[in-house]
C-alpha positions as CSV (number, residue, x, y, z in Angstrom):
1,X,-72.4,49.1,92.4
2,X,-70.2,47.4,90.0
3,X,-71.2,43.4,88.8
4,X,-69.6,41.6,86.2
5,X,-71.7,41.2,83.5
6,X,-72.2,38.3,80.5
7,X,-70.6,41.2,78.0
8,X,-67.9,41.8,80.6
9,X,-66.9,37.7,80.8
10,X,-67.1,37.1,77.1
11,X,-64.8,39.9,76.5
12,X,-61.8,38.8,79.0
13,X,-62.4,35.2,78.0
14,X,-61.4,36.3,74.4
15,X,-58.6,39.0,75.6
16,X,-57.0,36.6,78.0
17,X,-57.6,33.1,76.3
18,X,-58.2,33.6,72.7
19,X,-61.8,32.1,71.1
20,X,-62.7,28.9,69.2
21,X,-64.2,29.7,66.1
22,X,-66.8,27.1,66.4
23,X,-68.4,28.5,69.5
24,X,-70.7,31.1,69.8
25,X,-70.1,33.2,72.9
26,X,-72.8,35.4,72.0
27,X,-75.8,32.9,71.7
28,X,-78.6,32.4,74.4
29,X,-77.5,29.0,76.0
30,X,-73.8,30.3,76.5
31,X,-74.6,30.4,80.3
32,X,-75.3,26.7,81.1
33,X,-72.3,25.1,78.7
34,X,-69.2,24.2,80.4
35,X,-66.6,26.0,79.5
36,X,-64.6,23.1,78.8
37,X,-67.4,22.8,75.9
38,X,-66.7,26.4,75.0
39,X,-63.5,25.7,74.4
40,X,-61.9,27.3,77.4
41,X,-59.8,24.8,80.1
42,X,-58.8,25.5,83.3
43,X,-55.3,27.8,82.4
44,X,-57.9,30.1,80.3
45,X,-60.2,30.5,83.4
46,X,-57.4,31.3,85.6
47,X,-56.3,34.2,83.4
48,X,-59.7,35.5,83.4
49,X,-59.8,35.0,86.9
50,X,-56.5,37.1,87.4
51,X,-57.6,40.1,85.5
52,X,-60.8,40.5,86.9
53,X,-59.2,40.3,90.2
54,X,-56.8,42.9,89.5
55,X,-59.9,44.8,87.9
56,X,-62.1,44.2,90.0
57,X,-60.3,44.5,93.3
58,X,-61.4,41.1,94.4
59,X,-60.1,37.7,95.9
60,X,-61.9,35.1,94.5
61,X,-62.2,31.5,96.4
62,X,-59.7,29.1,94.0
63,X,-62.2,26.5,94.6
64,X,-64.9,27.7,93.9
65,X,-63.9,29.0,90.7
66,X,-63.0,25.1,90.2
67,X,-66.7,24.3,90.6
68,X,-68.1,27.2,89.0
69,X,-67.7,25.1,85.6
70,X,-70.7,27.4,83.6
71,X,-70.3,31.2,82.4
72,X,-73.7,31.6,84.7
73,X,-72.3,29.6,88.1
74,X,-68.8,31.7,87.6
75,X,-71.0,35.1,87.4
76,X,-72.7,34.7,90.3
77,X,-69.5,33.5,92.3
78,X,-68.3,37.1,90.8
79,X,-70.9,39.1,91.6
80,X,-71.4,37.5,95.1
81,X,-68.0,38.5,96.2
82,X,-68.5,42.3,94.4
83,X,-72.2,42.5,96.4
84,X,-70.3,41.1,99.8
85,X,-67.3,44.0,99.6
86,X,-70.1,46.7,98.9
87,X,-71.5,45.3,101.7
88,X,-69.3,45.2,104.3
């Protein structure tokens, strides 16, 4: 089974949106900081949300990608939709 990983996010936030050179995607608290604090608004999230749909083969919920605002909340919103459609 396929889940979308930390690695995995950090990467298409970068491809799609660019990265701030003051923020450390890499470091251990990344997955509790909005994203808003990472540097990354809502047009960077919906990129990222586009390709991983198209990779992925998903649909994901528009809102609630609006209230996943952390890297962790929008990985499990993710991964909860890839677990449901290997479920089903």
């Amino acid at each position: 089974m396929r889940h979308l990983e930390l690695t995995d996010l950090t990467r298409l936030l970068r491809e799609c949106a660019g990265e701030d050179e003051g923020v450390d995607l890499d470091g251990a608290d990344v997955l509790d900081t909005l994203f808003l604090d990472l540097g990354y608004d809502s047009l960077a999230l919906l990129q990222t949300t586009g390709r991983i749909e198209r990779e992925y083969e998903i649909t994901l919920d528009e809102e609630a990608i609006d209230e996943a605002e952390t890297p962790r909340k929008y990985l499990e919103l993710v991964n909860r939709v890839l677990s449901a459609r290997v479920t089903a």
